[in-house]
C-alpha positions in Angstrom: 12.1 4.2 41.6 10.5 3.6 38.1 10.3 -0.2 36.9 10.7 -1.3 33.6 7.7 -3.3 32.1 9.3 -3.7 29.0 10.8 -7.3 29.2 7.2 -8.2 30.8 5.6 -7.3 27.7 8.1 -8.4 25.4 7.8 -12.0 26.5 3.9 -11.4 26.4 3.9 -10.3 23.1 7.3 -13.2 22.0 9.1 -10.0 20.6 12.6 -10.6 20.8 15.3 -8.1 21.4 16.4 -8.0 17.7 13.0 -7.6 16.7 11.9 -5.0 18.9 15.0 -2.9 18.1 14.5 -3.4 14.2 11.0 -2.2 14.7 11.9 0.8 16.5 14.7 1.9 14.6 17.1 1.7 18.1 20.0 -0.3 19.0 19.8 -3.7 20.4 21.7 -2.2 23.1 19.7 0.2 24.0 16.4 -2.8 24.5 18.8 -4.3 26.2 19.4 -1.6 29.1 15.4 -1.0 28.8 14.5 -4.4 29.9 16.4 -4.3 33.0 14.6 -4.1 36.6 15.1 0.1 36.8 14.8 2.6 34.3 17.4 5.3 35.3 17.7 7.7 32.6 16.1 7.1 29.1 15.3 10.0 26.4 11.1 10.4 25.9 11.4 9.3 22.3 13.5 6.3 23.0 10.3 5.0 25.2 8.2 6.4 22.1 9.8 4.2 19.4 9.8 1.1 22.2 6.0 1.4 23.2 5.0 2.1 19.1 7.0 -1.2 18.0 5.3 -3.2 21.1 2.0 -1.4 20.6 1.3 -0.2 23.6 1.1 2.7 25.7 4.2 4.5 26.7 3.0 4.5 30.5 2.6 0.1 29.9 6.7 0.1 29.6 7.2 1.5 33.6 5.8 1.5 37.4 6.4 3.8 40.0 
């Protein structure tokens, strides 16, 4: 089971949803479904544009 990191650093880094998704060039939707407890399907560059906008590490945003 992979878990998301990405509300984690969110709140770290105060980004809020709006924000992040502006930054990235992704619905707000689509941060939303991101910062829930599993990631259970989400495209490589989808994790991409998150972990560029949050500037970080695309491996930071999950954790086996």
């Amino acid at each position: 089971m992979i878990k998301s990191q990405v509300k984690k650093i969110m709140l770290a880094k105060n980004v809020t949803m709006a924000h992040l998704a502006n930054d990235a060039g992704i619905a707000v939707e689509t941060i939303r479904r991101a910062r829930g407890d599993e990631i259970r399907l989400c495209r490589l560059e989808t994790l991409e544009a998150i972990a560029k906008a949050l500037r970080v590490k695309i491996k930071d945003l999950y954790k086996e």
